[in-house]
N, C-alpha and C positions, 0 to 999 in steps of 0.2 A: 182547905189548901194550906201547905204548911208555910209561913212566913218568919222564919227568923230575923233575930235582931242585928241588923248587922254591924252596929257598936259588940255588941258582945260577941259577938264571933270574929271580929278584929282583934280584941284584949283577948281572948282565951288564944287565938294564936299567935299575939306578940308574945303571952305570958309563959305559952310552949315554946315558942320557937328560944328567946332569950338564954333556957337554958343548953343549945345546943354548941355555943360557940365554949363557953365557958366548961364541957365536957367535954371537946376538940382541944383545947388548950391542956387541960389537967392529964389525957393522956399521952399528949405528942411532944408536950416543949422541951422535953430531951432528948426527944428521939428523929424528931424532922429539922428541916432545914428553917431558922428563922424567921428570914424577912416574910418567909410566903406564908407560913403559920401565922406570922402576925398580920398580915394583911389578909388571910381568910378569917382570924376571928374578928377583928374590926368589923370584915363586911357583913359579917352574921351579927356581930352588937348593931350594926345600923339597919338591918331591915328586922331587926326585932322593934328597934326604937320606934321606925316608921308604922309599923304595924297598932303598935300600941300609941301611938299619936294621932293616925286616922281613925281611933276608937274610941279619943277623944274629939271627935267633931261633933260642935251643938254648944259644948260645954267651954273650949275656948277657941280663941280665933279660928278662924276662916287659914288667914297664911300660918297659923302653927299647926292647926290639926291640917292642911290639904297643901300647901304648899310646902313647908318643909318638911313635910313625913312624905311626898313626893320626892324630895331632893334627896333625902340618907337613903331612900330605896333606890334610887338611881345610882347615886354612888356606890352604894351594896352591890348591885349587879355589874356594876364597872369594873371594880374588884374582883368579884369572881370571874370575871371574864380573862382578865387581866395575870390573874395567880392559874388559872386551868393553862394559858399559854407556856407559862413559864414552866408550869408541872410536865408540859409536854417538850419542854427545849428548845420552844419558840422563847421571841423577845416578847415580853408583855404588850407594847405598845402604849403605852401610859400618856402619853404626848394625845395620841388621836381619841383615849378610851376618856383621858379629861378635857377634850375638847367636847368633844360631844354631848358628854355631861352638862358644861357650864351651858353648853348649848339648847338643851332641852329642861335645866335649869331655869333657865334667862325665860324660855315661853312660859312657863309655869303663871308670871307675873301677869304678860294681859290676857294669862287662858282666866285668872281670877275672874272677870268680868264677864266671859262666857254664862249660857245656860249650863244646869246642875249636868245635864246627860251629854251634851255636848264638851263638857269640861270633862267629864270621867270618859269619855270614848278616847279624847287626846289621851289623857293617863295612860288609858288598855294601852293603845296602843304601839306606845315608848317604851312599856313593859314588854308587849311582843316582841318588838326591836331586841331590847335586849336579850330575850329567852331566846330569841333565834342567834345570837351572837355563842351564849353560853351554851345550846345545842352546838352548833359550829365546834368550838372549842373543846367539848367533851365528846365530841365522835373523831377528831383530832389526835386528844389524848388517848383516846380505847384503843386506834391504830396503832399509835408511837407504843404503847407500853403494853400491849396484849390486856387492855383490865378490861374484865367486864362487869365493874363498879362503875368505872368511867362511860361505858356505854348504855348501863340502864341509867343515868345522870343524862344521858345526853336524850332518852327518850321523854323523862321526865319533864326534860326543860320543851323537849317539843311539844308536848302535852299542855304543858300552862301556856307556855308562847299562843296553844291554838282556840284554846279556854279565853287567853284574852281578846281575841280576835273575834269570839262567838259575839263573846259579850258587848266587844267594841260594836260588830253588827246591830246588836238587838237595841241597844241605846241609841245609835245614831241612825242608822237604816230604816228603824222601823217595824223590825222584826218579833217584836215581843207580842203586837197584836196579832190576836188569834189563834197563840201556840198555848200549849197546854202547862209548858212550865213558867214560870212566876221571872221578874226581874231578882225578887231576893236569891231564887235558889238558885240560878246562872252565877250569882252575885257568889253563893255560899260553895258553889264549883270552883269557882275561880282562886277563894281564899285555901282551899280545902288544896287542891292543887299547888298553888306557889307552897304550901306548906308543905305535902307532902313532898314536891321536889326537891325543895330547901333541906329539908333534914336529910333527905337520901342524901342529897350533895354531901352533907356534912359528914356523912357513915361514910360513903364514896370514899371523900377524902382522908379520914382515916383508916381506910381500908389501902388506898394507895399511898398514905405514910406506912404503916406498918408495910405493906409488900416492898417500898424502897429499902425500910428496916433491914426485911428478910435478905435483897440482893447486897445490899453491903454487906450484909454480914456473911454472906456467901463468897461473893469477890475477897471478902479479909479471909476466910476459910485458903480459899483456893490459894490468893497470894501467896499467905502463910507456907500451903502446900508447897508452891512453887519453887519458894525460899528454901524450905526444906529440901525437895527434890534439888535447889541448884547445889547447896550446901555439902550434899550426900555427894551429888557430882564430880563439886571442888574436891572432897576427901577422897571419893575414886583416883580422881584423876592425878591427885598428889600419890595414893599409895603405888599407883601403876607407873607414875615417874619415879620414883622410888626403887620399884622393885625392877621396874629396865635398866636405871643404874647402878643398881644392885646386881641383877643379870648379867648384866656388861664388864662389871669388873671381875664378879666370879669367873665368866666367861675367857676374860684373859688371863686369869689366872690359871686354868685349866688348860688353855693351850700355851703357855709359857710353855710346857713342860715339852712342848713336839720342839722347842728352838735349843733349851737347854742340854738338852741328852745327845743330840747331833753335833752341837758344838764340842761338849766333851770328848766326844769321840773323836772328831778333827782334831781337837787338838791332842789325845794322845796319839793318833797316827802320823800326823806332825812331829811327834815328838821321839817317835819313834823311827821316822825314818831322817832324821837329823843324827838321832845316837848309829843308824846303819852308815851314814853317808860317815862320819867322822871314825866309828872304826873297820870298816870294811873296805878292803880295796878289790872285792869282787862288783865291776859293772853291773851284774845281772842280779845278785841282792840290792845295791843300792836302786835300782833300776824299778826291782819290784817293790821297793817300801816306798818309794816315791809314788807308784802307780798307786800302791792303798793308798797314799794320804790323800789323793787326789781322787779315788774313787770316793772318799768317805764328805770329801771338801763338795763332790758332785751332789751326792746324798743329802746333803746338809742344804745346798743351795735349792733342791728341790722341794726339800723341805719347808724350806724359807717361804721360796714363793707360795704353796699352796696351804702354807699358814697364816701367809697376810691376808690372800686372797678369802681364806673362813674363817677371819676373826670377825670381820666388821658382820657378818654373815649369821654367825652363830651369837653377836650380839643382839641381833634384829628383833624387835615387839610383834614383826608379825608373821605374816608369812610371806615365803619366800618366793621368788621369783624362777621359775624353771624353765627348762628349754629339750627338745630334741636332741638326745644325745648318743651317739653309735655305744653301745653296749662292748663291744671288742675293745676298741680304742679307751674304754675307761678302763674296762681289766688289765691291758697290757701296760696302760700309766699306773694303775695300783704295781702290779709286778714288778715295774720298774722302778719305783721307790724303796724297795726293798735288796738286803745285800744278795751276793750273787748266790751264797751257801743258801739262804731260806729262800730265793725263788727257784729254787732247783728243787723244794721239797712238795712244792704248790702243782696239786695236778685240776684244770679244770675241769670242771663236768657241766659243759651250757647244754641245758635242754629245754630251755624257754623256745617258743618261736617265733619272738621278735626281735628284730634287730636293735632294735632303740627302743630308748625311753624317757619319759619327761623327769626330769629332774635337776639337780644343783649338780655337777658336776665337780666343782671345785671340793665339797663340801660333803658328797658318796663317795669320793674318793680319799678323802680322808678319814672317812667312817669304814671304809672297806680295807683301808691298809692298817689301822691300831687296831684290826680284827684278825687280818693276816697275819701282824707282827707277833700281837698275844697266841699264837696260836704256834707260830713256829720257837716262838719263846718260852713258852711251860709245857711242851709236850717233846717227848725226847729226841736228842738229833737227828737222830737217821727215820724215826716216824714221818709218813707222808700227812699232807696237809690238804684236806679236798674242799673247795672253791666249789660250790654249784651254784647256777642260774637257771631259775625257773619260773613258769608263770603260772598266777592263778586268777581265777575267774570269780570267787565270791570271796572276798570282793575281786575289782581286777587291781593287778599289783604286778609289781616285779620284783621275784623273792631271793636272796641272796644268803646260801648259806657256807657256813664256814664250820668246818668239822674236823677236830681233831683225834691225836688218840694218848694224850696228855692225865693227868690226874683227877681231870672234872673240877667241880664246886663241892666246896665243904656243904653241908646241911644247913647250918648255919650261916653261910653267905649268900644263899641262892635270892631270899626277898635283898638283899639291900648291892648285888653284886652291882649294879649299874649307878651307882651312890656316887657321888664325889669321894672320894680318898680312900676308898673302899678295895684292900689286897688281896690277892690269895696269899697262903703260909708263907709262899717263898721267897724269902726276904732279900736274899743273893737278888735276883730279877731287877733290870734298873726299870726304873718309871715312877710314876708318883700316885698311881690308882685314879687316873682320871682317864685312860682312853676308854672304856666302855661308856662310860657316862657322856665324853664327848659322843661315840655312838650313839647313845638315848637323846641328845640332844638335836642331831641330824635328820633322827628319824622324826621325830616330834615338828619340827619343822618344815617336813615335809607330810608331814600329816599322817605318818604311818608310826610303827612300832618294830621293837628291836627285843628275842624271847631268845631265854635258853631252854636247850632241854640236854637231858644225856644222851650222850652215842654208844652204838655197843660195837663191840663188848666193853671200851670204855671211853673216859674224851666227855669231850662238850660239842654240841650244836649251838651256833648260835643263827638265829633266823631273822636276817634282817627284810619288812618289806616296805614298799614302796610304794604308796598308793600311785595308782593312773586313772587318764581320762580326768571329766569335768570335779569340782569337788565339789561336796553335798551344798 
């Protein structure tokens, strides 16, 4: 039968165990959190200590080799119990973990005077105590943090915890007569176990510093990221403030020019029917230069308003707000913004089959009359001007063309003709080369598009449509 020594299986695993705290230290103490690395390698220097002090029993006292290599392994397991709380984000408990302690410390004194087996059963079984604590606490921890370090630690500690309990049995119950294994080899389970448990813990816990390692450095990854993403954000969000103010001002610049050219024109018919009144004394000339100054004073004021009405409109970042609008009644407001010679040249052609349609009103109407105007403007006087209204189905739209029989587009002006400040040759023409581009801006806003093409046998089309229904 085999009978080891069990002084020397005591020192071979104080003399193993010693080195585990002091290779937990050398690779953690920059990388884990302090107090609890220093309170797990203390607790690993003290049941090394203990270990190797009950290996000295025979050789010196009784209370150095059994009583205080009892107390540092007590306190050892207190501590570990104690740092696996904290690892998991509980409070340690240190109040109740060193009462207890001093408690089962303080019995140590008159267990001295006990029998040899009846003194080591008390032992097992404040070691049980505690492995079922440190089970507790490391199946605790396996839940909180997903480890399963933490949870083969927790199996471990149940393992010795039930090792000492055999053992406390066979000492004090009785149980050793008759069975076929020996008091040493139960004895050399029990050392072999807290051993093995013990170092796992230690691997454990460096397995669960390092995976803390991993998520900070993860969380600083992402932060970082975040940082970055709000960073990118803020610069969006500055360039798109930017470029709306930037929009905005181009935008009034562009429609200045619908307030400027009306006004001039008032006021040369103003000024011309002042030179009529001063040397004419026919009523019915004076009569008619006053009616032009007043037609043109009309023109201008309708001007006005549905300039005000598309400026703050055509500043807009987004999109626009539409409504239900009778199709008639918007042609006949375009018409009517125009003089009486160029809507006499306008002939419609509606062959859509809807009455209405969703849109900006203020804002197609404006886009539809510096399309009418260009149109009765570079294509020769007495040339008719065709208006058509039509529907289409892929997509669905309401398509608006304006077709003259005018000079067309140079070759060279066709990509940039909708440009800001962009003319044809004819320089005589008043305006500033911003109505088509107001055009491209309307459509754009309404989420459609504004093309040219040629007419034959000559002229320009230009096709403006309008998306309808939901939008993508």
């Amino acid at each position: 039968m085999i009978r080891p020594d069990p002084q020397a299986v005591l020192l071979a695993a104080g003399m193993l165990y010693v080195s585990m705290p002091i290779t937990v230290w050398s690779l953690l103490h920059r990388r884990h959190a302090r107090p609890n690395l220093e309170l797990w390698c203390l607790s690993g220097g003290l049941f090394a200590t203990g270990l190797v002090l009950l290996a000295l029993r025979g050789q010196v006292a009784d209370w150095v080799s059994v009583a205080l290599a009892n107390a540092v392994g007590f306190a050892s397991m207190a501590l570990k119990v104690g740092v696996l709380r904290l690892e998991s984000g509980r409070r340690a408990g240190w109040r109740t973990l060193s009462a207890a302690t001093l408690l089962v410390v303080s019995a140590q004194v008159p267990a001295m005077q006990w029998a040899s087996d009846s003194r080591a059963g008390s032992t097992l079984t404040i070691y049980a105590l505690y492995a079922t604590g440190l089970t507790l606490a490391a199946f605790d921890l396996s839940t909180r943090r997903h480890s399963r370090s933490a949870r083969l630690m927790a199996w471990l500690f149940l393992a010795f915890g039930a090792a000492c309990a055999l053992r406390t049995a066979r000492l004090v119950g009785g149980w050793a007569d008759g069975t076929p294994l020996s008091p040493q080899l139960d004895f050399l389970a029990v050392v072999v176990l807290v051993v093995v448990a013990m170092v796992t813990a230690n691997i454990g816990f460096m397995g669960l510093a390092l995976d803390r390692v991993g998520a900070v450095a993860d969380d600083q990854r992402q932060t970082l990221e975040s940082l970055r993403e709000s960073q990118q954000a803020m610069e969006l969000a500055a360039r798109t403030r930017e470029a709306v103010a930037t929009e905005r001002a181009r935008t009034t610049r562009l429609l200045a020019h619908e307030v400027r050219q009306p006004l001039h024109n008032a006021a040369v018919a103003l000024q011309s029917g002042i030179a009529t009144l001063a040397h004419s004394r026919d009523p019915a000339e004076a009569a008619g230069a006053i009616e032009q100054a007043q037609a043109v004073i009309r023109r201008v004021s309708a001007t006005l308003d549905n300039t005000v009405a598309a400026t703050t409109l055509l500043a807009a970042d987004g999109r626009i707000s539409t409504a239900d609008t009778d199709l008639q009644m918007l042609i006949d407001l375009c018409l009517g913004d125009l003089p009486p010679g160029a809507r006499a040249r306008i002939h419609v052609d509606y062959r859509a089959d809807a009455r209405s349609a969703r849109l900006e009103a203020s804002l197609v109407r404006l886009a539809l009359r510096n399309l009418l105007t260009n149109a009765t403007l570079y294509a020769p006087g007495d040339s008719p001007v065709e208006l058509r209204v039509l529907d289409s189905d892929e997509p669905l739209a309401l398509v608006l063309e304006v077709a003259d029989l005018g000079p067309g587009i140079a070759d060279g002006l066709r990509e940039r003709i909708f440009d800001e400040g962009v003319r044809g040759p004819q320089p005589t023409m008043p305006g500033y080369g911003l109505g088509l581009h107001v055009v491209k801006r309307v459509a754009r806003l309404h989420g459609g598009s504004i093309e040219w093409r040629a007419n034959e046998p000559q002229g320009s089309v230009f096709r403006l449509t309008l998306p309808q229904g939901d939008p993508a």
